[in-house]
C-alpha positions in Angstrom: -21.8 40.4 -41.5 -25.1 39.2 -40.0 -26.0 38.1 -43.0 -22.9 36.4 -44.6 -23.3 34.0 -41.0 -26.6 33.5 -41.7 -26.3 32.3 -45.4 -23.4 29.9 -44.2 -25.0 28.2 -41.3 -28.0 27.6 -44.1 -25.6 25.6 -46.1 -26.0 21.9 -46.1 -22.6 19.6 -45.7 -21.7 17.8 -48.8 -23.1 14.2 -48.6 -21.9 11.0 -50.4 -25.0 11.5 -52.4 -23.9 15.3 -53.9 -20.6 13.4 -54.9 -21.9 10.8 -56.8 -24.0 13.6 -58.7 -20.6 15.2 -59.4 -19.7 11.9 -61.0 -23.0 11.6 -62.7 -22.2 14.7 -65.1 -20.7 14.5 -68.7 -17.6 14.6 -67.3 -18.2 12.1 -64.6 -16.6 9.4 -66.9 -13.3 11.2 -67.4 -13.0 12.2 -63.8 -13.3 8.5 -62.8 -10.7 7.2 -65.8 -8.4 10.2 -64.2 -8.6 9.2 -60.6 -8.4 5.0 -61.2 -5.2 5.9 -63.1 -3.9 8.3 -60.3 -4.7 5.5 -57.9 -2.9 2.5 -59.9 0.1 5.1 -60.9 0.3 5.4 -56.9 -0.2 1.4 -56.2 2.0 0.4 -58.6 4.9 3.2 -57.1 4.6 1.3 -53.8 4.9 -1.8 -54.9 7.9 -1.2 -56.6 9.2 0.5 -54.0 8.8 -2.1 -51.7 10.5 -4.8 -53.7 13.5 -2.1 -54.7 13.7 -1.8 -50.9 13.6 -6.1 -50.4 16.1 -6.4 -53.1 18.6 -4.0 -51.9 18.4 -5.8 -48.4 19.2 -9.2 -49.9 21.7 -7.8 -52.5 25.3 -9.8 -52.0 27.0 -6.3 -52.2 25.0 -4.8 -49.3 27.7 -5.5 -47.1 30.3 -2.6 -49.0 27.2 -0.2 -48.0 27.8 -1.0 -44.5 31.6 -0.9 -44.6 31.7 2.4 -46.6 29.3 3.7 -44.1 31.3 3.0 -41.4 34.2 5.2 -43.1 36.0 2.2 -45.0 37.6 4.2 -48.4 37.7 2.2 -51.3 40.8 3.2 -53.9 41.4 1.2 -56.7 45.0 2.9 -57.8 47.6 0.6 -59.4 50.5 0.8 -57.6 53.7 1.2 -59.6 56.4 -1.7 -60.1 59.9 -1.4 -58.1 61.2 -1.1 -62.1 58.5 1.9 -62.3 60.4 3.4 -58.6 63.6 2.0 -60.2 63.9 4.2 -63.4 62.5 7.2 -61.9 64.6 7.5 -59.6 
């Protein structure tokens, strides 16, 4: 046990300068296309986002949000004709 804390205390914390050797491989290139995509796939969710958001705020139907929120029920039956209640009787 001794030793397995005395190995770990002898490692050294990962600087910004063992990273950019992590870059700096063969693969570094790859890695880098992979993460700027990653991060414009996430900008560009955001941004849409926030303009799906705006939109819905200014929509000219927002207001039958709020109603049905509010427990309005919307039905959109045809009612039947007095002939219609006529004959079946």
């Amino acid at each position: 046990m001794t030793a397995l804390i005395e190995g770990a205390s002898s490692l050294a914390p990962v600087s910004a300068g063992g990273a950019t050797v992590v870059l700096a491989v063969p693969l570094g290139p790859v890695m880098q296309l992979g993460l700027g995509v990653a991060v414009s796939f996430i900008a560009h969710g955001i941004k849409t986002y926030a303009e799906m958001r705006s939109d819905a705020g200014k929509s000219v139907y927002r207001y039958l949000t709020a109603m049905e929120k509010a427990g309005v029920v919307f039905r959109s039956e045809i009612r039947p004709t007095r002939q219609a209640l006529q004959e079946s009787e």
